[in-house]
VOGU-3710 file (C-alpha; in Angstrom, 3 decimals, decimal comma):
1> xxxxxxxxxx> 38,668/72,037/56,454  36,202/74,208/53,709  35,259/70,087/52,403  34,186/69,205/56,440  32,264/72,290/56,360  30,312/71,977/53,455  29,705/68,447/54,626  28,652/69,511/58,000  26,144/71,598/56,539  24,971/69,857/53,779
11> xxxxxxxxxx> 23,925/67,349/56,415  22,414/69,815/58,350  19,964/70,918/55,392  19,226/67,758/55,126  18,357/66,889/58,559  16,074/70,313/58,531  13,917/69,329/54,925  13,510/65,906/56,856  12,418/67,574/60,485  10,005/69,444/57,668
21> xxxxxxxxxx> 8,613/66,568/55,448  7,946/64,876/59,537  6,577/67,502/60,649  4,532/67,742/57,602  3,158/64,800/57,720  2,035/64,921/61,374  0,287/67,983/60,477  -1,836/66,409/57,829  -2,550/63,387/60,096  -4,032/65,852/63,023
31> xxxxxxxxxx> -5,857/67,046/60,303  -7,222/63,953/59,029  -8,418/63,143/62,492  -10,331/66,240/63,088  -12,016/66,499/59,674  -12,734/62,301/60,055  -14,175/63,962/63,731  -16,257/66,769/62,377  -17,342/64,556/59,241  -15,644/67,290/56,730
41> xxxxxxxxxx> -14,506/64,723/54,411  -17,958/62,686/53,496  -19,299/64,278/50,699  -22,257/62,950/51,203  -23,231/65,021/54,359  -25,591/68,138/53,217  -26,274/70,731/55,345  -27,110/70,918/58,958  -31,027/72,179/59,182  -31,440/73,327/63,089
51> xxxxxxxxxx> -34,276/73,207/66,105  -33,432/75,277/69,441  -34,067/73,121/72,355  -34,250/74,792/76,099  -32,469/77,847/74,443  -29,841/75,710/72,753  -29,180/75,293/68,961  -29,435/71,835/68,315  -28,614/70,393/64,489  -29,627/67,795/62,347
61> xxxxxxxxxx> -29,126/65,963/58,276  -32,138/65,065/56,487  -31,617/62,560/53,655  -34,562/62,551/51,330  -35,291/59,262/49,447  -34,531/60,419/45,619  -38,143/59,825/44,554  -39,365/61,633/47,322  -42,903/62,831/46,891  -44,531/65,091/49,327
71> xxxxxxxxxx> -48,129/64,044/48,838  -47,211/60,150/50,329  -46,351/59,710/53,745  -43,343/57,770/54,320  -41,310/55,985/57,104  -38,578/57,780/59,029  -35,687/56,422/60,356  -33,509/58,341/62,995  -29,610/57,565/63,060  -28,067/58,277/66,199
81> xxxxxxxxxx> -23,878/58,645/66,302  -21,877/56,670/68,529  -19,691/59,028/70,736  -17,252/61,733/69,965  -18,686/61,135/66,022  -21,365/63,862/64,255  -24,375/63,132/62,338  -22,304/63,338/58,739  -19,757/60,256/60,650  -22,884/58,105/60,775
91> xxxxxxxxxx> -24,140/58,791/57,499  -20,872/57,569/56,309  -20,597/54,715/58,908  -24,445/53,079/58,024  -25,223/53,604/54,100  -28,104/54,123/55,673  -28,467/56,941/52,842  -28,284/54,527/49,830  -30,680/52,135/51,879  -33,636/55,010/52,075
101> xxxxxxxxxx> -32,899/55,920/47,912  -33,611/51,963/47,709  -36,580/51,191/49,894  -38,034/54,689/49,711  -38,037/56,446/53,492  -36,367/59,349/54,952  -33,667/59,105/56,698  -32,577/61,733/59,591  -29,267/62,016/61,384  -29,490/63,754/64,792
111> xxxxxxxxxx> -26,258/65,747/66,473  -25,572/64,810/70,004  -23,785/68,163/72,013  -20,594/69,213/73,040  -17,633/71,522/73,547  -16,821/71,852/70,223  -18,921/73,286/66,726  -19,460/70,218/65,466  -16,988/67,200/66,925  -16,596/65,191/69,676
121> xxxxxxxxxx> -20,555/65,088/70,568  -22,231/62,715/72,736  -25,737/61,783/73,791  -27,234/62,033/77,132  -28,215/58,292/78,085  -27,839/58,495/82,022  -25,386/56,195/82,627  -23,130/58,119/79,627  -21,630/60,061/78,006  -19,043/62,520/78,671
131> xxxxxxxxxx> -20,605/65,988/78,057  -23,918/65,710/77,258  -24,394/63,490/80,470  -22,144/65,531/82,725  -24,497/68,994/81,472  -27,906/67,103/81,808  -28,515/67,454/78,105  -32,414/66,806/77,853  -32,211/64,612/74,253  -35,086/63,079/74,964
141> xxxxxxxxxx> -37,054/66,605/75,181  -34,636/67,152/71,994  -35,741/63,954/69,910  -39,215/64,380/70,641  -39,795/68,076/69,123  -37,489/66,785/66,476  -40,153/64,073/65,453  -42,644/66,640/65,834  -40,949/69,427/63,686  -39,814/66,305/60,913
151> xxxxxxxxxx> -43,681/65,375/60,675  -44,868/69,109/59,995  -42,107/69,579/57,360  -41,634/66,554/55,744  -44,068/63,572/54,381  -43,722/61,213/57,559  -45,948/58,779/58,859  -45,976/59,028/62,551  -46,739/55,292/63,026  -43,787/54,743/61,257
161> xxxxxxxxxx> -40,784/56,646/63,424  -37,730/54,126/63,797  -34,723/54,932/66,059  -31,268/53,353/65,432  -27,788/53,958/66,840  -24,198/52,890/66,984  -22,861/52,700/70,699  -23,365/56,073/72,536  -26,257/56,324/69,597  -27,694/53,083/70,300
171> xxxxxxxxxx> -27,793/53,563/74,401  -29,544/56,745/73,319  -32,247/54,697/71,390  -33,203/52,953/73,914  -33,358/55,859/76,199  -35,787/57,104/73,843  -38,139/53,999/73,104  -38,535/53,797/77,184  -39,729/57,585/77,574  -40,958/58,466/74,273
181> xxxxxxxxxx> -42,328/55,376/73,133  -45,621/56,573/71,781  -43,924/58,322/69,110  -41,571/55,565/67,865  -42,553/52,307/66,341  -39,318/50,342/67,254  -35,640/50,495/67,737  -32,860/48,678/66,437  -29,720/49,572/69,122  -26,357/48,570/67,352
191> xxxxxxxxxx> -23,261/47,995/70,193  -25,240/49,756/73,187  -26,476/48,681/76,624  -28,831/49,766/79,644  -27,766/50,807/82,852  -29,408/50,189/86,288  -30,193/53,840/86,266  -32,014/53,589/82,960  -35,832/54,271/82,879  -38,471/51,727/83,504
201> xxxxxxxxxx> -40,755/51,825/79,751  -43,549/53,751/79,669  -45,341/51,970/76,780  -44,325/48,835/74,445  -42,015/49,643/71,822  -40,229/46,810/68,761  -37,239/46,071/69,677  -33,899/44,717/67,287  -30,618/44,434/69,276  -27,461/43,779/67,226
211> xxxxxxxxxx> -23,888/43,070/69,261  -20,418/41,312/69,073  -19,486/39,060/71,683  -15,822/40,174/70,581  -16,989/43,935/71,636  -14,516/45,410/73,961  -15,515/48,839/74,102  -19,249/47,919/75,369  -18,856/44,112/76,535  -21,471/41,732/75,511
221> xxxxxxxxxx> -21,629/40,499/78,647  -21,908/43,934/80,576  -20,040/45,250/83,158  -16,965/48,180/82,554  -15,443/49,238/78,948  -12,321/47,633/78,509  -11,239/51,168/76,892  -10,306/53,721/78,728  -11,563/57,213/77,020  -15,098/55,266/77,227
231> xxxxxxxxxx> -14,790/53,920/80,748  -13,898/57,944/82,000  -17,524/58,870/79,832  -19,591/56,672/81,899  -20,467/56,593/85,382  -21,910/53,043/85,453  -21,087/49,919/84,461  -23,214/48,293/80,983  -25,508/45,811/81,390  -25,421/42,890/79,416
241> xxxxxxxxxx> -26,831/42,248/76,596  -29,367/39,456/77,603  -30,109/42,006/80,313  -31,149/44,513/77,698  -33,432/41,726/75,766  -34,963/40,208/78,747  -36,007/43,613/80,092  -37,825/44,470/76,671  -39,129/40,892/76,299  -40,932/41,081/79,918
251> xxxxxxxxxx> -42,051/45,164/79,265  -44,000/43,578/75,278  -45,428/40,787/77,342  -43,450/37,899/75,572  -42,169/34,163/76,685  -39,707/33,750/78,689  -37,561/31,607/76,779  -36,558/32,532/72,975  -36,317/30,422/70,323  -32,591/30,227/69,074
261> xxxxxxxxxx> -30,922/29,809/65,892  -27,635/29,283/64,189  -25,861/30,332/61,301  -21,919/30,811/60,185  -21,056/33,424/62,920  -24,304/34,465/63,895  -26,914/33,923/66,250  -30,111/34,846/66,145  -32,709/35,079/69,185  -36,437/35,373/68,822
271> xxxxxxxxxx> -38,695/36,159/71,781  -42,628/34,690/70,724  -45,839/35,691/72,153  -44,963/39,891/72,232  -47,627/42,255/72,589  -48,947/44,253/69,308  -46,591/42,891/67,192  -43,855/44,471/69,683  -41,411/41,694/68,819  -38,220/41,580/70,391
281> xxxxxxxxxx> -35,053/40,273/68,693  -31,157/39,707/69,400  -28,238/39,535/66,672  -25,170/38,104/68,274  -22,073/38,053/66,256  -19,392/35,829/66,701  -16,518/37,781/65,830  -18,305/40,973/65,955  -15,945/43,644/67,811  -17,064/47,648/68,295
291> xxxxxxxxxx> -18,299/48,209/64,946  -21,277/48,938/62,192  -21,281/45,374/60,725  -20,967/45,294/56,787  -20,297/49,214/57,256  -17,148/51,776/57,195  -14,767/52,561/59,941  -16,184/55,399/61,616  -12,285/56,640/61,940  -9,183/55,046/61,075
301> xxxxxxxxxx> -8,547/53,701/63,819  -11,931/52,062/64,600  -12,571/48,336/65,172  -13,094/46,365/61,413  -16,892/45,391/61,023  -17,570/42,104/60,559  -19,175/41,250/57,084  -21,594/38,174/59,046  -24,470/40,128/58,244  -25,532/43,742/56,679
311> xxxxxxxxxx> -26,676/46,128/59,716  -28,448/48,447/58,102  -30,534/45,618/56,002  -31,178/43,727/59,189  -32,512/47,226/61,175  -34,564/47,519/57,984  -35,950/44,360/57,445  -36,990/44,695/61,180  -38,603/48,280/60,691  -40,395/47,913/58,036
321> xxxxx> -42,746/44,993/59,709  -43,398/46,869/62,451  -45,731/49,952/63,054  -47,726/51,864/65,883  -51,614/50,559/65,974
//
């Protein structure tokens, strides 16, 4: 009888360290997945600098190039996060860091809002997303005293503002180059799309769209997310993607008709003729699914980027030929 006993509960304290060590590790997962959320586990981040737009405390990362010098003015490139991700997440996602050390230009990363400190945050494009649309966040009254307040601190040539973005980020960029567009010199959207309800341009703005046509979250081809926690932050269907470039080609006055060329899983589109130098390009990739191509997850469970091209060198290859007269 004492033997069954002590076997009994010898296989109870076993069954409890292994409820621990499971319980354990869950714990340390959810924790993975909120620091991977808030961005507390890339180094690289810096600290948050801050503006306060409409009475609201609105944050931001500067990344100065390391041979920064104050008395030369210098391009400036603004990074906007896809959704639910924080300005350190697209740091980490883009390299677009080690890109400015390289080619010399400062790079900012703007915070979209939401519920939390600093996680989960969207930008207000109209047609999404999730809190920032649903409160009428005015980022495009928060972008422009941004550029304003970044060329009064910093070395920046205002004919030389870029705007970039990955999915929530990149319908945000385009948001911005239709209402603000004396202020930036071109865009270079990465996984986005318009909406019907998005504005008519009020100037001519450079245009660089990069997409997968194996992109489920924001389909090449328009229409609704084929993910659910993105369809229920949206309250319109995407455009497509030719949609997007054909509206930009007609608004910089270029042909109709681009001229098309192929390489091993990419496709590149060219409109000719563009106002200003406002060119207007497209980036299709072949097997390109929700992702920063040639960049990191933005979580662990994020689509894999394809490696067909480099993002970040394309956007600034693309930027740095193009400037406001």
């Amino acid at each position: 009888m004492r033997t069954r006993q002590n076997l009994i509960f010898g296989l109870l304290v076993l069954l409890s360290f292994l409820s621990l060590a499971i319980f354990a590790q869950r714990g340390e997962r959810l924790r993975t997945i909120i620091q991977e959320r808030r961005g507390d586990r890339e180094p690289r981040g810096g600290n948050l600098n801050e503006i306060v737009v409409d009475g609201r405390r609105r944050t931001y990362l500067v990344h100065l190039p390391r041979s920064y010098d104050k008395s030369k003015r210098l391009p400036l490139v603004l990074a906007f996060h896809g959704g639910g991700g924080n300005a350190q997440n697209m740091a980490k996602m883009s390299g677009f860091n080690e890109k400015a050390d390289k080619e010399n230009f400062i790079v900012v990363y703007p915070n979209g809002s939401g519920r939390f400190d600093n996680m989960l945050l969207t930008f207000n494009a109209i047609g999404c997303c999730d809190y920032a649309m649903e409160t009428n966040i005015d980022d495009v009254k928060f972008v422009s005293l941004l550029i304003d307040k970044l060329i009064k601190d910093y070395a920046v040539d205002k004919k030389r503002v870029y705007a970039t973005g990955f999915s929530n980020g990149a319908l945000i960029s385009y948001r911005l180059a239709a209402e603000i567009p004396d202020k930036i010199a071109a865009i270079a959207p990465v996984a986005g799309a318009l909406f019907d309800s998005s504005p008519k341009a009020k100037g001519k703005v450079a245009v660089l769209v990069i997409h997968g046509l194996a992109d489920t979250a924001v389909p090449y081809e328009g229409g609704t997310s084929q993910r659910d926690r993105i369809t229920k932050r949206q309250n319109a269907p995407f455009k497509s993607v030719a949609f997007a470039a054909n509206f930009w080609a007609r608004n910089n006055g270029c042909k109709d008709k681009p001229i098309k060329t192929n390489e091993p899983k990419v496709i590149r589109e060219r409109y000719s003729g563009c106002e200003a130098n406002n060119d207007v390009e497209v980036i299709s990739i072949v097997d390109g699914l929700h992702s920063w191509p040639s960049g990191e997850k933005g979580r662990e469970a994020a689509d894999e980027p394809s490696t067909a091209i480099n993002a970040t060198d394309e956007i600034w290859k693309f930027f740095k030929d193009h400037k406001k007269p």
